[in-house]
N, C-alpha and C positions, 0 to 999 in steps of 0.2 A: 385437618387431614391427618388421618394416622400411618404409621411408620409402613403398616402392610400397605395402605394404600399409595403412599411412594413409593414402596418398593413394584408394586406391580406397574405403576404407571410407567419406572426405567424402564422395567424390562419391556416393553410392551411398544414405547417411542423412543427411544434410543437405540440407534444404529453402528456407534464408532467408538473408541477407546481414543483416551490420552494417554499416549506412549510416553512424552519426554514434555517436560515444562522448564519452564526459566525465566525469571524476573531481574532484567537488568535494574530496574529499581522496581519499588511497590506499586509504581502504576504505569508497569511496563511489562507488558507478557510476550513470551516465544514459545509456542506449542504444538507438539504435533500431533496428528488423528489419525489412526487405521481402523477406515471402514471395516463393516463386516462382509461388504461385496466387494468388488476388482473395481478399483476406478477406472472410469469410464479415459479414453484417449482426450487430450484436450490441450490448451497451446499455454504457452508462457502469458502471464498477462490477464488473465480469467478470474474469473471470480464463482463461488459459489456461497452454499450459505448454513451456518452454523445453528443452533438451537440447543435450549436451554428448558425445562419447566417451570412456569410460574411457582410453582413447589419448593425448588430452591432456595437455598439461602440467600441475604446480600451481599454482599461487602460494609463491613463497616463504615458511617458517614454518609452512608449514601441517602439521596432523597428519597424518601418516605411514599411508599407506593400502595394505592388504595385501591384494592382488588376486589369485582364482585366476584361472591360466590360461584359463579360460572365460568369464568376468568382461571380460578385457582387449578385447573386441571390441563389449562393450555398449554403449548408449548409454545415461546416467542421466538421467533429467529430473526437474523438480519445476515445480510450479504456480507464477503469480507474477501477483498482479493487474495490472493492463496503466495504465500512467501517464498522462499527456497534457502538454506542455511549455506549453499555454494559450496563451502569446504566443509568435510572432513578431514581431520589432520593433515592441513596445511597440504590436500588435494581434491579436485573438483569433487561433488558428490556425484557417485553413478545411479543409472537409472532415477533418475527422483522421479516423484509424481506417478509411480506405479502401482506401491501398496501403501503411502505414506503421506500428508501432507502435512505441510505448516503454516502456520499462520502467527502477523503479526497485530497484536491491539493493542490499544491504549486503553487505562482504564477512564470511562467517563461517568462520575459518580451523582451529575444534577444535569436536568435540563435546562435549555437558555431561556429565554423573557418566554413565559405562555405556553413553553412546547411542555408534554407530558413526560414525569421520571425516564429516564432510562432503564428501561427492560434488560438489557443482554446481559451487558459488562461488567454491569455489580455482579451479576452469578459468573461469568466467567472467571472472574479475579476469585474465586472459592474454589475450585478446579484444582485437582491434585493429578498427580498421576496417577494412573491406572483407573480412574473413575470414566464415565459413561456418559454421552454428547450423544446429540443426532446431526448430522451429516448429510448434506442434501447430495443426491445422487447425481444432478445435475452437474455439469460446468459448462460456462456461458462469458460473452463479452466479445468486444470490438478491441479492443485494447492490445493488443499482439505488433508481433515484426513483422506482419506481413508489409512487404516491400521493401524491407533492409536487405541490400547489398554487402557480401563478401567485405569490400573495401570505403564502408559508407563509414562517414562519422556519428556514432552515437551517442546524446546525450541521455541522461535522463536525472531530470529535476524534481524534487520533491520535499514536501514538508513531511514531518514526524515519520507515521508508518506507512505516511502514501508511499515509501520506501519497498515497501511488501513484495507488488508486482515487480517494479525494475529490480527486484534478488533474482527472482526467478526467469527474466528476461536475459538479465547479465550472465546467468549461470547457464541459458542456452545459447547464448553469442560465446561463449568462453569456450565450451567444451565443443563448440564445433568450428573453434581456429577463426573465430572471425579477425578480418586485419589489420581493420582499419580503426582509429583513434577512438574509445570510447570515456568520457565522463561519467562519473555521477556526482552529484551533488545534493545535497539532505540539510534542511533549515529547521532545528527544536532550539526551544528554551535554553535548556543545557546541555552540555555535553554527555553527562550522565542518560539524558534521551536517546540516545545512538545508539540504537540494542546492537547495531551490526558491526561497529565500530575496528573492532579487532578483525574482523574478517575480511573489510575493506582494505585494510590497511596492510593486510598480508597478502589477498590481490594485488596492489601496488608494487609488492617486489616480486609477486609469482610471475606477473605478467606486464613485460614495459609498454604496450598501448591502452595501459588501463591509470585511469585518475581517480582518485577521491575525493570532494573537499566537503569536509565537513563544517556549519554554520550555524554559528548561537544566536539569540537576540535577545538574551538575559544574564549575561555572564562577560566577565573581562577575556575575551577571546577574540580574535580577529585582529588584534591589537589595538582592543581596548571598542573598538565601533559593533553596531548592530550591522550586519550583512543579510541583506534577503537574497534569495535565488534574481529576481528583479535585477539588482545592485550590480551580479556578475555580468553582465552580459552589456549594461548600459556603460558598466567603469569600465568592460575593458578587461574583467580579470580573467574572466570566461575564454579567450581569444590568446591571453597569455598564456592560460594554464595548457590548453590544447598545441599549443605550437603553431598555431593556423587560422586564420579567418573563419568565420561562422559562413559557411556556402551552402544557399538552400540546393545549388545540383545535386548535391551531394553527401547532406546531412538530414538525420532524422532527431528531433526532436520529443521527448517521454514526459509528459507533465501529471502528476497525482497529488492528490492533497488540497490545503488550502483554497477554495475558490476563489480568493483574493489574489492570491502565487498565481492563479492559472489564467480568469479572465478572459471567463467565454460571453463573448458577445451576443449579442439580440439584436435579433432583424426585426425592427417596425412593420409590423403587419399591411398598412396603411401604405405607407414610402417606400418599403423596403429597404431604408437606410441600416448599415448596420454601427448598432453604439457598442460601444464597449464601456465597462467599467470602468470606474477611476477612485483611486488612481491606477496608473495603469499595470494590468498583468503581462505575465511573459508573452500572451497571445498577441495583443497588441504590437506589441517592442520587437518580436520577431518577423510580424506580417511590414512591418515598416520598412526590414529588411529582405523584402522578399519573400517569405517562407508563407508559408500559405498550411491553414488547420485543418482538420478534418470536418464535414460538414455530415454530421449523423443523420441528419433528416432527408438532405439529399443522396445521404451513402457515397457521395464523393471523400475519396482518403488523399487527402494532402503531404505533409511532411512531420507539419505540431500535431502530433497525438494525445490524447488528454483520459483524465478519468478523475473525474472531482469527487474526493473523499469525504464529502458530506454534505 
């Protein structure tokens, strides 16, 4: 394909600019997009969906991807729940989500046993500033506060940058005075994984019902043990950290990431019996105590809210 013939294909499917990029490390992105139209109203929690052209570049290392001819002029997208960066010098961000959005990735450079390369993220991680994305106009999802109470307790649990939505959750429970106890908690590799790290932590002294705890499971941290999001809630630390019992009257639960962390059950078609994975996820460990998930298919909204990041 020649150089005219990319340059006509941006202009022509490409709808949005990257305004601001940032690499907590080399396989860890924070970047923001302004459409070329108004974004549309839409809730904390949502997701919409990003796109790239087969055209572009990879990232270096990445697995090796065999395009036909008819292929090389596509455009590949995928969904990505939408971030929020919270603060601005060390105060809430105003109006977000008006003319600007954010978004967090990881970079994923091979696919697993049988599945095909990854399409996105090798091109995302080539992304500069100021260069040109498409932007789906849409925003969409279940995944929101709806039903958080003023004085509820909120968790939300998460591996890597299933992180993403609860920014953008937290930054609308923040800025409109919510009162009651909220955690977060985030499970990577390394510490170095924690794009949000500093901002959480500066949360912690802007605002005294808010928690952070941050979780390795490759690095001497934690004093010295691997901790999963699971870990908290089964030891006990979960209950310390908050000052208070886990009470499903009164508490909502945020899970993304991991489908292992999260641990959505299947109902037997047959019995109707429902299994759940093992070993076990927070779904499980929490309905043990009461708390009760949201049931998508039935549209019943429970308390565990979820949204499995892959």
């Amino acid at each position: 394909m020649t150089p005219e013939e990319i340059s006509q294909l941006r202009a022509k499917r490409y709808n949005a600019t990257v305004t601001r990029l940032r690499k907590p490390n080399p396989e860890l992105m924070i970047f923001r997009v302004q459409p070329d139209f108004a974004i549309l109203p839409h809730l904390p929690g949502q997701y919409t969906s990003l796109g790239l052209g087969n055209w572009e570049p990879r990232f270096p290392g990445s697995q090796e991807e065999g395009l036909a001819p008819a292929d090389e002029s596509r455009v590949v997208r995928r969904a990505y729940s939408i971030s929020c960066p919270i603060l601005e010098e060390d105060q809430l961000v105003a109006d977000y989500g008006r003319s600007w959005l954010e978004f967090y990735v990881v970079l994923v450079k091979e696919g697993g046993a049988g599945e095909q390369p990854p399409s996105l993220t090798p091109r995302l991680f080539m992304l500069r500033e100021g260069e040109r994305i498409n932007l789906h106009d849409k925003i969409t999802g279940n995944f929101t506060l709806e039903g958080v109470q003023p004085a509820d307790t909120v968790l939300f649990l998460s591996t890597g940058t299933g992180e993403a939505p609860h920014n953008y959750m937290l930054w609308d429970l923040l800025q409109r005075g919510h009162r009651g106890k909220i955690l977060a908690a985030c499970c990577v590799r390394y510490r170095r994984d924690l794009g949000y790290l500093r901002t959480h932590e500066t949360l912690m002294k802007l605002f005294p019902n808010y928690d952070y705890m941050a979780l390795t499971t490759r690095e001497a941290l934690n004093d010295g043990r691997k901790v999963y999001i699971q870990d908290l809630i089964t030891s006990g630390q979960m209950e310390e950290h908050l000052g208070q019992k886990l009470d499903p009257a009164c508490t909502h639960v945020f899970l993304c990431g991991n489908p292992k962390m999260i641990g959505v059950p299947l109902i037997e078609r047959e019995t109707g019996v429902t299994v759940f994975p093992q070993p076990p996820g927070v779904i499980e460990i929490l309905e043990q105590r009461g708390f009760r998930a949201d049931n998508h298919r039935a549209r019943s909204r429970g308390n565990i809210h979820f949204e499995e990041f892959w």
